[in-house]
N, C-alpha and C positions, 0 to 999 in steps of 0.2 A: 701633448701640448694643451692640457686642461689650460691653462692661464689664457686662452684665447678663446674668447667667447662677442655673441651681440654685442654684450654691454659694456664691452671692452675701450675704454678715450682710446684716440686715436694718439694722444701724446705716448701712453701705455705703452701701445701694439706698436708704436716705429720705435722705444725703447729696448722693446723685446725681443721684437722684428727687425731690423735694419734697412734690410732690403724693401720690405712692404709699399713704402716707397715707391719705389723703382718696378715693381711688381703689380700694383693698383694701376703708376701709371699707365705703364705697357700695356695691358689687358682691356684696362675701364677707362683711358684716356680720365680720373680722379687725381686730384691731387697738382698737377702739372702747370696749372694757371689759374690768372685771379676767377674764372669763370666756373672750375672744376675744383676750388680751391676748401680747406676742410678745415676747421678749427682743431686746433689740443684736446679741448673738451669736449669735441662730440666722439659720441660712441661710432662703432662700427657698424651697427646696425641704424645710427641714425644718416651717415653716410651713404651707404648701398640702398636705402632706401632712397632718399633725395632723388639717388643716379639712377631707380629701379634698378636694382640688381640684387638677385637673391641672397640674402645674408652667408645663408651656408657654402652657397659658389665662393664666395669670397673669402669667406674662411679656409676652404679647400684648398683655392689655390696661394695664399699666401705662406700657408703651412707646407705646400708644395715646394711652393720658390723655396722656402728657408731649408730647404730640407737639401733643394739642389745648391743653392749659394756655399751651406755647409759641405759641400763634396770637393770643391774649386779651390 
């Protein structure tokens, strides 16, 4: 999954990803409401930053989810 990296828009990565979504929220409570809420244009690394959370955790595990979403 090279195509997923830091500097990744977050419009990108839930084009790419689907689920990420659903996977950011569950995890990082991100994404969910106006208070954890994330713009198209920010990266993913400017995201997990914001939230403190380590970039690569969050890579990990969203390549995780898509990996189990694809088994379903």
């Amino acid at each position: 999954m090279a195509d997923l990296d830091a500097s990744t828009p977050m419009a990108s990565l839930l084009a790419r990803f689907p689920g990420a979504k659903r996977a950011l929220f569950a995890r990082y409570h991100i994404g969910g409401c106006s208070s954890c809420a994330y713009r198209d244009d920010e990266t993913l690394a400017e995201v997990a930053t914001r939230n403190e959370i380590d970039v690569s955790e969050v890579i990990e595990h969203i390549l995780q989810s898509h990996t189990v979403m694809q088994r379903c």
